[in-house]
C-alpha positions as CSV (number, residue, x, y, z in Angstrom):
1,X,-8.9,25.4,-10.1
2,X,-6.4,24.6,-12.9
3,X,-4.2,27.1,-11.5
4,X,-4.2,25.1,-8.7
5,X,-3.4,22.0,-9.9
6,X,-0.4,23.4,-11.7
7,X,1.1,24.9,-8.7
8,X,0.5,21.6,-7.1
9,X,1.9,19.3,-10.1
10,X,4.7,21.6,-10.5
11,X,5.5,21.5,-6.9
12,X,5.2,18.0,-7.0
13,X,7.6,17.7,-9.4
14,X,10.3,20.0,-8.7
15,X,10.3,18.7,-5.0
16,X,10.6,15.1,-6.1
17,X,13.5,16.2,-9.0
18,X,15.2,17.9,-6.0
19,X,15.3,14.4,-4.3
20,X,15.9,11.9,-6.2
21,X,19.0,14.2,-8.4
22,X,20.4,16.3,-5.6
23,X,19.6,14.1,-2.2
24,X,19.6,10.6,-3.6
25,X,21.9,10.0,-6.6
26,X,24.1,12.9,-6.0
27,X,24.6,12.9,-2.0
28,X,23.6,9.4,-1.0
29,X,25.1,7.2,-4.1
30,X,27.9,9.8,-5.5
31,X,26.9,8.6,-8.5
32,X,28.0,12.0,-10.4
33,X,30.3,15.1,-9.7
34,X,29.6,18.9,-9.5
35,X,32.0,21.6,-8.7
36,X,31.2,23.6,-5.4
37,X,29.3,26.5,-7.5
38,X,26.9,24.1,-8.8
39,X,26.3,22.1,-5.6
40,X,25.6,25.4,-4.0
41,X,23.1,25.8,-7.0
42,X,21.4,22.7,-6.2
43,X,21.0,23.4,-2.5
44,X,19.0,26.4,-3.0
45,X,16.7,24.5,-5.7
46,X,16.0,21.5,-3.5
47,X,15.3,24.5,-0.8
48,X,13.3,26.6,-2.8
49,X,11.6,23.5,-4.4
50,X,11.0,21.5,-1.1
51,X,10.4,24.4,1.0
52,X,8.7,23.5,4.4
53,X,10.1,19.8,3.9
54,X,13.6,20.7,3.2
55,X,15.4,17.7,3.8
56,X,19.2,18.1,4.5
57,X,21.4,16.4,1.8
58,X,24.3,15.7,4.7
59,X,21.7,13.9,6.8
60,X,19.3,12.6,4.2
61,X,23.1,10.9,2.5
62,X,23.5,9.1,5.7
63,X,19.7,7.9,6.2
64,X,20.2,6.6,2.8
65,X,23.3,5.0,3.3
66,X,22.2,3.2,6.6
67,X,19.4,1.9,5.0
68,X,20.8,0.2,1.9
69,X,24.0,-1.3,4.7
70,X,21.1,-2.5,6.8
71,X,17.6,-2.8,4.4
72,X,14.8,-4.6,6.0
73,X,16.9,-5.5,9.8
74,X,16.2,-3.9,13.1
75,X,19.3,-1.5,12.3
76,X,17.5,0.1,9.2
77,X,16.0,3.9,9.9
78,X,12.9,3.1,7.6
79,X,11.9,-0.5,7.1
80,X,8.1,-1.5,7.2
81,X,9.0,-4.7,9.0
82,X,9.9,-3.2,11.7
83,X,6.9,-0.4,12.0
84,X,3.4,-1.1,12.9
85,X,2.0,0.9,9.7
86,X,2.6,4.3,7.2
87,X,2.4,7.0,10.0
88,X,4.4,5.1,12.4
89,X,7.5,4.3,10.0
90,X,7.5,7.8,8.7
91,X,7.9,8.8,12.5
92,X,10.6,6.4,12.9
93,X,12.4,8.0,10.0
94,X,11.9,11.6,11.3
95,X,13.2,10.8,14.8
96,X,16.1,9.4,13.6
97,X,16.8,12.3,10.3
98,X,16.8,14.3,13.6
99,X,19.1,12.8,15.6
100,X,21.6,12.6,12.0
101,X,21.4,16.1,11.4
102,X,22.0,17.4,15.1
103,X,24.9,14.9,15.3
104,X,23.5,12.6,18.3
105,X,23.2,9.2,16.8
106,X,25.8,7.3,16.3
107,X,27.2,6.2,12.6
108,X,30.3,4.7,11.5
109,X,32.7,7.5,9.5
110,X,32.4,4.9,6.3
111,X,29.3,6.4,5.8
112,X,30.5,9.5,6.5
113,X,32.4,9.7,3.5
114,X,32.0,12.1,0.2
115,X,28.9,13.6,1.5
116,X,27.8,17.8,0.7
117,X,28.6,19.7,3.5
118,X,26.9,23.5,3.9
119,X,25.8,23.2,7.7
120,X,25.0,26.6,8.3
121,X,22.6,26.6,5.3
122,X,20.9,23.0,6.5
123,X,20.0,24.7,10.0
124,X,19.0,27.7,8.5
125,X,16.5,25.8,6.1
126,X,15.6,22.8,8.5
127,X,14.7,25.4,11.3
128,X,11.4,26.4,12.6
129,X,11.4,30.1,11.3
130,X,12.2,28.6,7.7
131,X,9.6,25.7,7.7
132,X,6.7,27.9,9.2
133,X,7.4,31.1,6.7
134,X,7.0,28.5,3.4
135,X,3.8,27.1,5.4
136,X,2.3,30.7,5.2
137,X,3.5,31.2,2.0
138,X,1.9,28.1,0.7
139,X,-1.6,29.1,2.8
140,X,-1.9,32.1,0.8
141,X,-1.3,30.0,-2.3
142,X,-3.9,27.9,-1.3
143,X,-6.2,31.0,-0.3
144,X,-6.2,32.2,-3.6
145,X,-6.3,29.4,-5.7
146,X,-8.2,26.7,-4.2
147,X,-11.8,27.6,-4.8
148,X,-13.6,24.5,-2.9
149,X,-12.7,23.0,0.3
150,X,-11.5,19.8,-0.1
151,X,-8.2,21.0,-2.3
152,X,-7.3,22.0,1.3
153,X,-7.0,18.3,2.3
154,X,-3.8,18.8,0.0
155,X,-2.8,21.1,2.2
156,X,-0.4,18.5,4.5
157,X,0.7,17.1,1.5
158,X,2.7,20.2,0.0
159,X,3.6,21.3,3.8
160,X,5.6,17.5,4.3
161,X,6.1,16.9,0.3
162,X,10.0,15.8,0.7
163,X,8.4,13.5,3.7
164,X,5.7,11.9,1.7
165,X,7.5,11.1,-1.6
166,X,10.0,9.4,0.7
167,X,7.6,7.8,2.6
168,X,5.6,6.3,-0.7
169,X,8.7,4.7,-1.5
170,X,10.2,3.5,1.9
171,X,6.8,1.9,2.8
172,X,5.0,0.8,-0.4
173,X,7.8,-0.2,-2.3
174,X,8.8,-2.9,0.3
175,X,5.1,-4.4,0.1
176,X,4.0,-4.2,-3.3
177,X,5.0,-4.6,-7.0
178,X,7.4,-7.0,-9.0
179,X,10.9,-7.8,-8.6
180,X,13.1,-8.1,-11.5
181,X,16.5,-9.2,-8.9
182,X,16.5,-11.4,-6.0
183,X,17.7,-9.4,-3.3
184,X,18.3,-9.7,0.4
185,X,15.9,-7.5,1.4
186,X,12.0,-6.8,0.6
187,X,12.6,-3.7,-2.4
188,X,9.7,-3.9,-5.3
189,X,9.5,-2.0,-8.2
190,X,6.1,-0.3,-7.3
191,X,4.8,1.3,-10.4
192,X,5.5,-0.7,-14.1
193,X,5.9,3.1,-15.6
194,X,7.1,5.4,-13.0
195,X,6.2,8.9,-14.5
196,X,4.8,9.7,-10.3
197,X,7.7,9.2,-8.9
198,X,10.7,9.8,-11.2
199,X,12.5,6.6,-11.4
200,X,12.1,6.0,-7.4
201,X,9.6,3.6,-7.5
202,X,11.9,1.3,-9.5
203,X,13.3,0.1,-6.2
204,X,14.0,-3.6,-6.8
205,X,15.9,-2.8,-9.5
206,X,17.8,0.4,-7.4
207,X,18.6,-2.2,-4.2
208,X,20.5,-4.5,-7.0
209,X,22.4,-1.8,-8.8
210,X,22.9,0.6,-6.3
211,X,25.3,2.8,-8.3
212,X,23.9,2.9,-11.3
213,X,22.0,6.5,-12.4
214,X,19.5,5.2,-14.7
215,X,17.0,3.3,-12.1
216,X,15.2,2.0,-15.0
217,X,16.0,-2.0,-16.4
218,X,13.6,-3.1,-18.6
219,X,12.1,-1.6,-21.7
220,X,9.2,-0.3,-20.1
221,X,11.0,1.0,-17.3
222,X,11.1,4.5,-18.2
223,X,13.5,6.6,-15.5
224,X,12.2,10.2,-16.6
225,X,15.2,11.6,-14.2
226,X,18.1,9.8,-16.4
227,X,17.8,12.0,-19.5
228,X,18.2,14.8,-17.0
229,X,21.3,13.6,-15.8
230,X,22.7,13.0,-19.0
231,X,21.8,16.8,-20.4
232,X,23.7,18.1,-17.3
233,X,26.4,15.4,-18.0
234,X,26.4,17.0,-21.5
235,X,26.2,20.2,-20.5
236,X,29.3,20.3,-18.0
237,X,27.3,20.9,-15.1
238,X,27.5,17.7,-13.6
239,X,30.0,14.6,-14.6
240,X,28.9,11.4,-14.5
241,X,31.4,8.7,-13.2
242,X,32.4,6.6,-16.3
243,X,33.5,3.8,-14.0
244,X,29.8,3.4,-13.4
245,X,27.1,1.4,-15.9
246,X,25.1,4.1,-16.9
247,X,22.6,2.5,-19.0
């Protein structure tokens, strides 16, 4: 059983770093630069970490986008407002990541702009083959190290991880928590610490400072994906834009 719960923490993990470095600040907010190598790089670890929820950076950029341009109106892809419950918003936001990535709903070309573009790869990832091979994969995982039946109700979970973490912030994080900015929108910063979620949970403080890579504000706001980005920025992988606040 502890095998298991290291597969599923580090899968947890990975997944969420995937999204909220590679999908979030990097394709959504631009908030750093990588040559192409390294975005390559990153594409493969967000779909080798996400695996059957491989969420398309081209597609989840634009989501992203429309919802900060629109938060918490009629035109936003994921606001609770405007969803009768969990399920039912996170259906919403499938429907229309769909209709983004296969080019059929309509978005203005601002948020078009600067956005990681490897097509090909995105259908190859997002497509049925793809998502049903990592299901199998993860089945046999689960065959051999979940020794009782209820780590199976898990099971869903690492199939729609990329879903779920975004769901926990899209819906939750409009409903509860503390607010540290007025805003013109509902955004709460859902969790005092955030070591679950990475930083994403800080969401009051991300829907003030949009641009700003360290999600964290106060001085128990720890954003454990911000010392990431600095290593990287450090390390020449990544190059943080010096226009921006960092801290």
């Amino acid at each position: 059983m502890t095998w298991f719960f290291v597969f599923f923490a580090l899968h947890w993990y990975l997944s969420l770093f995937s999204q909220t470095f590679f999908l979030h600040r990097y394709a959504a907010h631009s908030m750093f630069r990588m040559n192409p190598f390294w975005e390559k790089f990153f594409y493969l670890f967000t779909y080798v970490t996400q695996g059957s929820s491989y969420l398309s950076p081209y597609a989840y950029g634009v989501l992203h986008r429309l919802h900060h341009a629109f938060a918490d109106t009629e035109n936003d892809p994921h606001s609770p407002k405007y969803a009768n419950g969990l399920f039912p918003l996170m259906h919403k936001t499938k429907v229309i990541y769909g209709d983004i990535n296969n080019g059929t709903f309509p978005v203005d070309a601002k948020y078009l702009r600067n956005l990681p573009m490897w097509r090909s790869f995105d259908f190859f990832a997002g497509s049925w083959f793809s998502r049903l091979s990592w299901i199998a994969i993860y089945a046999v995982v689960y065959y051999y190290l979940a020794p009782v039946w209820w780590l199976w109700l898990l099971f869903p979970v690492t199939c729609m991880m990329g879903p779920v973490h975004g769901a926990i912030i899209n819906y939750f994080a409009h409903k509860f928590g503390y607010t540290n900015f007025p805003v013109e929108d509902t955004s709460k910063n859902f969790l005092p610490v955030d070591i679950l979620m990475m930083g994403e949970s800080y969401h009051n403080n991300h829907h003030k400072f949009g641009s700003r890579p360290n999600f964290g504000f106060r001085w128990f706001e720890l954003d454990p994906t911000y010392p990431i980005i600095r290593i990287l920025d450090a390390m020449h992988i990544i190059r943080l834009n010096r226009e921006t606040p960092a801290a």
